[in-house]
C-alpha positions as CSV (number, residue, x, y, z in Angstrom):
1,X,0.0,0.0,0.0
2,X,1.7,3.6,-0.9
3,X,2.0,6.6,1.4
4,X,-1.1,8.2,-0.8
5,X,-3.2,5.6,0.2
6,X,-2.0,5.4,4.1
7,X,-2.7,9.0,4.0
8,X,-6.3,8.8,2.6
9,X,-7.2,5.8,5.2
10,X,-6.1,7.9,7.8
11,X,-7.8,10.9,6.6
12,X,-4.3,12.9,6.4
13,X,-4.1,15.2,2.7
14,X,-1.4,14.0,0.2
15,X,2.5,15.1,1.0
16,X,2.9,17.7,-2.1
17,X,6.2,18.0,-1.3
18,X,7.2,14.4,-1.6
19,X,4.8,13.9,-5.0
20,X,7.0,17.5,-5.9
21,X,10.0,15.3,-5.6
22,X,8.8,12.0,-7.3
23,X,8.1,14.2,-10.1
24,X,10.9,15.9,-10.3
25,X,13.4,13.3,-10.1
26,X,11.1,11.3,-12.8
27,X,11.6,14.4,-15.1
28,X,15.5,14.1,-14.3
29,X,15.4,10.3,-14.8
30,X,13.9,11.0,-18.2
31,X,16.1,13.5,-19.1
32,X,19.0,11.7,-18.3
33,X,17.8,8.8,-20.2
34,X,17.7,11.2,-23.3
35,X,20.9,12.2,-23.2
36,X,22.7,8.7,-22.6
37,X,20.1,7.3,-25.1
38,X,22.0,10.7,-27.7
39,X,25.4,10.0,-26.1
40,X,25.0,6.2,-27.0
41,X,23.7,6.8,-30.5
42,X,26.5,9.4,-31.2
43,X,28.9,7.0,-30.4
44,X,27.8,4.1,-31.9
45,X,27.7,6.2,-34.9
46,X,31.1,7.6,-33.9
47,X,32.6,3.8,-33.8
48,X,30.8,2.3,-36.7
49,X,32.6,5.2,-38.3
50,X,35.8,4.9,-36.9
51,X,35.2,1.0,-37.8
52,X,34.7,1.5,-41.1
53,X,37.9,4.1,-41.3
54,X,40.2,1.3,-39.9
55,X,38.2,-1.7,-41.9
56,X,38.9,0.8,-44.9
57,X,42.5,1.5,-43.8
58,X,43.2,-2.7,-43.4
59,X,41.8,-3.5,-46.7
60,X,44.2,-0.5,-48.6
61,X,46.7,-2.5,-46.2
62,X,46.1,-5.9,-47.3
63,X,45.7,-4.7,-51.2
64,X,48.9,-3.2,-51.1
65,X,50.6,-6.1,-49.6
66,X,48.3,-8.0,-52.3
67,X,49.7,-5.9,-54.7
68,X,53.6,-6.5,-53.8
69,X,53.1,-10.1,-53.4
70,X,51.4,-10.1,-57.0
71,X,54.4,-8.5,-58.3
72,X,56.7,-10.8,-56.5
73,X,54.5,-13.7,-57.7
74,X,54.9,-12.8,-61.1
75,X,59.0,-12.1,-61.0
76,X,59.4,-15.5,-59.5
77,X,56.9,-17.5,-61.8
78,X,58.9,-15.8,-64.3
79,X,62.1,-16.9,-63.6
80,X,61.2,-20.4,-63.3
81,X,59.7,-20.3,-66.7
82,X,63.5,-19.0,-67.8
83,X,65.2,-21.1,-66.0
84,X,63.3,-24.4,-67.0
85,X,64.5,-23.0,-70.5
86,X,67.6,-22.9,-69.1
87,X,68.0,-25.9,-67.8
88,X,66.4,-28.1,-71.5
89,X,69.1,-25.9,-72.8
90,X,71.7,-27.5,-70.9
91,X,70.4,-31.0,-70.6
92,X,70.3,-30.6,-74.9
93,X,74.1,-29.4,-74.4
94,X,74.6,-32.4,-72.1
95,X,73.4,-34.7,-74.7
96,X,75.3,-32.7,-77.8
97,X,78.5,-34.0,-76.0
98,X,77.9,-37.7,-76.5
99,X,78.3,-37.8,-80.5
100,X,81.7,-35.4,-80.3
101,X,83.2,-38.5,-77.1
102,X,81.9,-41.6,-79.0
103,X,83.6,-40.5,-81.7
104,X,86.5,-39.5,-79.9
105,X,86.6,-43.0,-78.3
106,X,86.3,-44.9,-81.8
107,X,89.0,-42.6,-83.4
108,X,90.9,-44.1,-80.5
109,X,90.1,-47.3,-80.7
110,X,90.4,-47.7,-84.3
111,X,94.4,-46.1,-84.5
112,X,95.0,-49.1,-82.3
113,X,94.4,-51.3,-85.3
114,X,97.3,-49.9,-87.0
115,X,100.3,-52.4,-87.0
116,X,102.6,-52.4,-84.2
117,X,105.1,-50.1,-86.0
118,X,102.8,-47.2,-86.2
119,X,100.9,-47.7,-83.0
120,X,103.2,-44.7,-81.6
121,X,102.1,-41.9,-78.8
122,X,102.0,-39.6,-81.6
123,X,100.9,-35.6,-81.3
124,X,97.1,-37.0,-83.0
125,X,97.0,-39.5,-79.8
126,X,98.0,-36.8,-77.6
127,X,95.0,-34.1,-78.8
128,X,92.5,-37.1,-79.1
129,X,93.1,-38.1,-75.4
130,X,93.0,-34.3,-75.0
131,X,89.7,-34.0,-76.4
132,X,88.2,-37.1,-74.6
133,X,89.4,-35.2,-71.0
134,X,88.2,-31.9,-72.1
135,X,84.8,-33.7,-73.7
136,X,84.6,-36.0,-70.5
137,X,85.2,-32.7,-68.0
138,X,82.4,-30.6,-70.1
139,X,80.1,-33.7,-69.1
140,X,80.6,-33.8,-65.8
141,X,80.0,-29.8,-65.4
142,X,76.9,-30.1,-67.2
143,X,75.6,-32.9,-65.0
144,X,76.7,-30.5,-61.5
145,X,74.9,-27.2,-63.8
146,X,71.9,-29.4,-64.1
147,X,71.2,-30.8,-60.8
148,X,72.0,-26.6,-59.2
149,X,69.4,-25.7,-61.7
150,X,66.7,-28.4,-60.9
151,X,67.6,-27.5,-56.9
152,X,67.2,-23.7,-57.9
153,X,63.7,-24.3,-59.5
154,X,62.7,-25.9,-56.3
155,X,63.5,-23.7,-54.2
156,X,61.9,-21.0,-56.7
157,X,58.6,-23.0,-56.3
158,X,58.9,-23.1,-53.1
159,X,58.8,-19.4,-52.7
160,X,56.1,-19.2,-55.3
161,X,54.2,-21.8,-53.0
162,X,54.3,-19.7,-49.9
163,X,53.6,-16.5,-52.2
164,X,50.3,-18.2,-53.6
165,X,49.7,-19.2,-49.7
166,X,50.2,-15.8,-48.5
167,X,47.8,-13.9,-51.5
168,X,45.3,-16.6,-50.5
169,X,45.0,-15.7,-46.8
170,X,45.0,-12.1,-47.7
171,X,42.6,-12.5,-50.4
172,X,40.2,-14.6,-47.7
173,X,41.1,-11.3,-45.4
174,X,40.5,-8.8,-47.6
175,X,36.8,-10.5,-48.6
176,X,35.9,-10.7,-45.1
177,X,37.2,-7.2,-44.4
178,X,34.9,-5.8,-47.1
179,X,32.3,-7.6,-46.1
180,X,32.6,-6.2,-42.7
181,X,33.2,-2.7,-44.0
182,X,29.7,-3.1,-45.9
183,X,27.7,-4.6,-43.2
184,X,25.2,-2.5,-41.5
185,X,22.4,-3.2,-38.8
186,X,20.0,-4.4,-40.9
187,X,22.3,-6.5,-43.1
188,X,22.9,-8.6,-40.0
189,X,19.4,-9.6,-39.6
190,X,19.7,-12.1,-42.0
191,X,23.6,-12.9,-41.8
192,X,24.1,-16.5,-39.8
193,X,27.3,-15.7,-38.0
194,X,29.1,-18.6,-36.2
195,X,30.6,-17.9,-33.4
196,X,34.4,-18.3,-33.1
197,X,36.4,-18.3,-30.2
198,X,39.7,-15.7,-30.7
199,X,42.6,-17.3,-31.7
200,X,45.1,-18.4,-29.4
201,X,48.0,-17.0,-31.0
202,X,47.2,-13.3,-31.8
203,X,49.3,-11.8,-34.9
204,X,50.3,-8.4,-34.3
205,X,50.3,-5.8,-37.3
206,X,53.7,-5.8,-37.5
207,X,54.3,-9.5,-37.5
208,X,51.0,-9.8,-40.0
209,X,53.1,-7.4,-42.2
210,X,56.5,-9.0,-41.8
211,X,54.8,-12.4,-42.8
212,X,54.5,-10.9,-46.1
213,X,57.7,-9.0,-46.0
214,X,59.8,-12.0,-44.9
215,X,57.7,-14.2,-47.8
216,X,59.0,-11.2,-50.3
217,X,62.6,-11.2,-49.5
218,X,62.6,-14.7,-49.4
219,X,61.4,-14.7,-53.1
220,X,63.6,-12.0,-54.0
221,X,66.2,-14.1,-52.7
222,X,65.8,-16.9,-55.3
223,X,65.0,-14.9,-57.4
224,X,68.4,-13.3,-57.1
225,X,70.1,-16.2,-56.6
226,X,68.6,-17.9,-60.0
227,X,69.3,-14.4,-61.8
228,X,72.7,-15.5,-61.0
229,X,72.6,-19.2,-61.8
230,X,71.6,-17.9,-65.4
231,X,74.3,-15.5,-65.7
232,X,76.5,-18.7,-64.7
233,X,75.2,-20.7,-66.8
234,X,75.2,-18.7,-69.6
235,X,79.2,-18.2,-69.2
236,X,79.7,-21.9,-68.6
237,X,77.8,-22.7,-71.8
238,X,79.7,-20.2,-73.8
239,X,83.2,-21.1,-72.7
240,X,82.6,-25.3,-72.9
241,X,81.2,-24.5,-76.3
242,X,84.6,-22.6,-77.0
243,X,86.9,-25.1,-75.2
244,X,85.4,-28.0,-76.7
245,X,85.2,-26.5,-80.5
246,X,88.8,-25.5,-79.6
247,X,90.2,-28.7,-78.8
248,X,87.8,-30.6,-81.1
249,X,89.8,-28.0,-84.1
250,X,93.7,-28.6,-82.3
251,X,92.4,-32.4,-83.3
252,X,91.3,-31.8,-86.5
253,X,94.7,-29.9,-87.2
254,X,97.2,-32.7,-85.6
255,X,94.9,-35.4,-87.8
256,X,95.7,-33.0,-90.6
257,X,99.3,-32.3,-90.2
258,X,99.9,-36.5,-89.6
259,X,97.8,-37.6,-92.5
260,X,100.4,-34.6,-94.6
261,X,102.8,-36.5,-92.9
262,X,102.1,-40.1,-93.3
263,X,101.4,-38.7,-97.5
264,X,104.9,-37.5,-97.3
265,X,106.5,-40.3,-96.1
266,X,104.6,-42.9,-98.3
267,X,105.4,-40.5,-101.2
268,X,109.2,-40.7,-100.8
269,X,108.7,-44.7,-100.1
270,X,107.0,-44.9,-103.3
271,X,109.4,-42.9,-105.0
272,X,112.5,-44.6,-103.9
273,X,110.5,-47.9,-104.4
274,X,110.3,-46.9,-108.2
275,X,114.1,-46.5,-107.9
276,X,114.5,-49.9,-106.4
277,X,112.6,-51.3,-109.2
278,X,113.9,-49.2,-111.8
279,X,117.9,-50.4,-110.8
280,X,116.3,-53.6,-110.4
281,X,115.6,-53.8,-113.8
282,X,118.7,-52.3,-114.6
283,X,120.6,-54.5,-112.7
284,X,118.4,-57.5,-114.2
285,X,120.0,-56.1,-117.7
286,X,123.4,-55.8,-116.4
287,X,123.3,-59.4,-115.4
288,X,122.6,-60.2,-119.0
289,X,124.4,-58.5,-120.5
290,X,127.6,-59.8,-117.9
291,X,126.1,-63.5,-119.0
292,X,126.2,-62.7,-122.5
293,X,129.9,-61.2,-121.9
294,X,131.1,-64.0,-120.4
295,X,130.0,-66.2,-123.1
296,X,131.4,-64.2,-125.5
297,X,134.6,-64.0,-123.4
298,X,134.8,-68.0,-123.5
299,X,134.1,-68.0,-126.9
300,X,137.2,-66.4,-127.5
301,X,139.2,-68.0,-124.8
302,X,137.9,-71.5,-126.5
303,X,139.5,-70.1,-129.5
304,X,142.2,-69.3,-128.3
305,X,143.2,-72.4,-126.4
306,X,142.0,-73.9,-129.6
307,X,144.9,-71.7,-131.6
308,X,147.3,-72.9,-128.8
309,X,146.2,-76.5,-129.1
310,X,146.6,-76.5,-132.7
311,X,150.0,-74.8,-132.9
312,X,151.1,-77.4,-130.6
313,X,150.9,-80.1,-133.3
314,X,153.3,-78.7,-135.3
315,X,156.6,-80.1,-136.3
316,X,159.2,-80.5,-133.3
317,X,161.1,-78.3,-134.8
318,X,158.6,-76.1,-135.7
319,X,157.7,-75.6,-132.1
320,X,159.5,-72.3,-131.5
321,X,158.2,-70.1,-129.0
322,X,157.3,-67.1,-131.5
323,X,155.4,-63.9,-131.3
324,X,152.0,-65.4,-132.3
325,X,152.6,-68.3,-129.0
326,X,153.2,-65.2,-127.0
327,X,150.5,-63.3,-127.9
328,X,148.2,-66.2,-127.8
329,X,148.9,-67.1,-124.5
330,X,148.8,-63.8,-123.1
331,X,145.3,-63.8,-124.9
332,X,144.3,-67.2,-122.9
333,X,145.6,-65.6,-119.6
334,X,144.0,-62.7,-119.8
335,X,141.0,-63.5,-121.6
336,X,140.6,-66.0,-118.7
337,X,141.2,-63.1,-115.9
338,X,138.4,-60.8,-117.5
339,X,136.1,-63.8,-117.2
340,X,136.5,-64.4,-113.8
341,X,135.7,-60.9,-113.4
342,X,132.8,-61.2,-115.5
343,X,131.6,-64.1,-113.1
344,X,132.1,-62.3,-110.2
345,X,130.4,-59.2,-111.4
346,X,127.4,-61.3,-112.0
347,X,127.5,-63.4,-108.9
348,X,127.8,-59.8,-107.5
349,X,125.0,-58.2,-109.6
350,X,123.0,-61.7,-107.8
351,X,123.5,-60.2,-104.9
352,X,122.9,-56.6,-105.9
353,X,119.6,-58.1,-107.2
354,X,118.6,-60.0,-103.9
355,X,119.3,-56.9,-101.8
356,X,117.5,-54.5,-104.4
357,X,114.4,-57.7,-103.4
358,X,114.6,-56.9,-100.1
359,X,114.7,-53.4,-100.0
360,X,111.3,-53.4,-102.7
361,X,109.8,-55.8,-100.1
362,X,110.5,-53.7,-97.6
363,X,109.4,-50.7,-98.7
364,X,106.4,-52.1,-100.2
365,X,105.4,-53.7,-96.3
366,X,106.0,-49.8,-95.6
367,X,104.3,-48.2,-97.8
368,X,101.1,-51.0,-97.4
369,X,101.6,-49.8,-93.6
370,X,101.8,-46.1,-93.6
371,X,98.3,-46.8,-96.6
372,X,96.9,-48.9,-93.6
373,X,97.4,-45.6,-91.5
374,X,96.2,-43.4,-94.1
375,X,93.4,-45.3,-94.4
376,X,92.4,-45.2,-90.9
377,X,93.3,-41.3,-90.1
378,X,92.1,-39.9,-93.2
379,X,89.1,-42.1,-94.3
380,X,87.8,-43.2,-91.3
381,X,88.3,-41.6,-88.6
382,X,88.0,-38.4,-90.5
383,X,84.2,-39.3,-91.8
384,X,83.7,-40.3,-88.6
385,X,85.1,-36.7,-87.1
386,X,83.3,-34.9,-90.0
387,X,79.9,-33.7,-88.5
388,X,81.2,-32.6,-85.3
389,X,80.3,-29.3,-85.6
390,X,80.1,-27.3,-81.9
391,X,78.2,-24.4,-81.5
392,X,77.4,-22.1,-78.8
393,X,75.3,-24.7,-76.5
């Protein structure tokens, strides 16, 4: 029961002073009510605002690390387009060197089918051997060049990868930062919002910025790194071209300069072979003619003894040693003397003949030799040698 009521049961008039009061400080309450109502509206409106400043501000923040992670995204995706160039370029230079060394190797092999004579360490086995080092080193650098480039690419997609990663999350960001910006009181009427607890590990702006940053340098990094890798390469490729067309030409000019040589020498064998056989014809003649000498020679020694045989038959007295029995015995003794040096000479023009054999067969084993080499440097080896052609890889 109120005060009023007391008052009217108990026949007392109503307190104006206390109903003064009551109203009064319901007037106050209202007023009050008013302005927190205003002070609560102004600042709601005051935060949404501020809100959608800072909403505004993260989403140019997020664009323009969107923007320099794009860039960086492109760079890099770049540069492991180039380098996969790069690297078919070298695998195709890898595989260029095979033909050059297997036919390095079978030049080898097949100048160890010369006969013993000419298997010497000569200056075309020297440059060959040469060439298979040289040929052999270019190889093995190729295969290192290939496997830095196929770790290079890696590690340029894995940059890429945690590029893509990072524009994803900031792409998810930036949506849900827009949609926040947009969002007003009666667009949430509708929204189904899940509730989600705050993360446990809060990122602060400057980490959520160095995220990105560190991702950036990281690319920049590899991409520095395979901007060098190229400019290596590049060199590389240039100077094995060089060293191997270099070597492959010092070959080419000792093969050259022997075959000139082996052609020399087989020249001056055949010459002096037609020499030989030329004095062994001659000497062939000179041994008829000594055989038709010497029968000539006894001819007229059998005549005469035959003078001297006869002369002895005449009468005793007869007998006297004359002139004519001079002269025909000095005949006998000296037409015998000239035929024993008829029959030496052509026992002696026998053995000119024999050793004139032997020298022909000799130079003719020679010259079938140094043809043998010919054969193998200049035929051979050189159709063999003929399409290796290096160019810049």
């Amino acid at each position: 029961m109120s005060v009023l009521d007391r008052s009217l049961q108990q026949g007392v008039g109503p307190n104006l002073v206390n109903i003064d009061v009551t109203r009064n400080h319901s007037e106050l309450f209202r007023a009050e009510c008013v302005r927190l109502m205003q002070e609560t509206d102004k600042a709601c409106k005051r935060m949404q605002n501020d809100d959608s400043k800072r909403l505004d501000q993260r989403v140019r923040d997020i664009q323009y690390l969107k923007k320099e992670l794009d860039q960086m995204l492109e760079e890099i995706i770049v540069e492991i387009d180039i380098l996969i160039t790069v690297q078919s370029r070298v695998v195709k230079a890898l595989e260029a060197c095979g033909e050059p060394l297997s036919v390095t190797v079978f030049c080898l092999e097949e100048r160890m089918k010369r006969l013993p004579s000419e298997r010497l360490h000569d200056e075309v086995e020297i440059e060959l051997l040469k060439e298979k080092e040289v040929i052999e080193g270019v190889v093995s650098v190729l295969q290192k060049v290939i496997e830095q480039i196929t770790e290079q690419i890696r590690l340029n997609r894995s940059a890429k990868y945690r590029l893509e990663q990072d524009l994803k999350e900031k792409f998810e960001a930036q949506c849900i930062d827009n949609s926040c910006a947009l969002m007003t009181t009666s667009s949430i009427n509708n929204l189904q919002i899940a509730s989600a607890e705050l993360s446990s590990v809060e990122v602060t702006p400057k980490l959520w910025e160095n995220i990105s940053d560190v991702n950036i340098a990281k690319a920049e990094q590899q991409k520095t790194n395979s901007l060098s890798l190229r400019a290596l390469v590049e060199s590389l490729l240039e100077q094995t071209a060089t060293d191997m067309q270099k070597q492959i030409q010092a070959t080419a000019t000792a093969f050259q300069l022997n075959v000139q040589k082996i052609k020399s020498a087989k020249s001056k064998m055949e010459d002096h072979l037609a020499k030989i056989q030329s004095e062994f014809s001659s000497q062939q003649r000179i041994a008829e003619d000594l055989t038709v000498a010497i029968s000539k020679s006894e001819q007229a020694l059998s005549l005469a003894q035959a003078r001297v045989a006869l002369r002895r038959q005449r009468p005793g007295k007869e007998q006297c040693h004359d002139p004519a029995q001079t002269q025909l015995l000095t005949e006998v003794q000296q037409l015998t003397a000239h035929i024993n040096k008829l029959r030496e000479a052509a026992a002696q023009s026998q053995e000119e003949q024999r050793a004139l054999v032997c020298c022909q067969l000799e130079l003719q084993e020679n010259i079938e030799i140094k043809a043998n080499s010919l054969y193998i440097d200049e035929v051979i080896c050189a159709q063999h040698r003929e399409p290796i052609i290096i160019h810049n890889f």
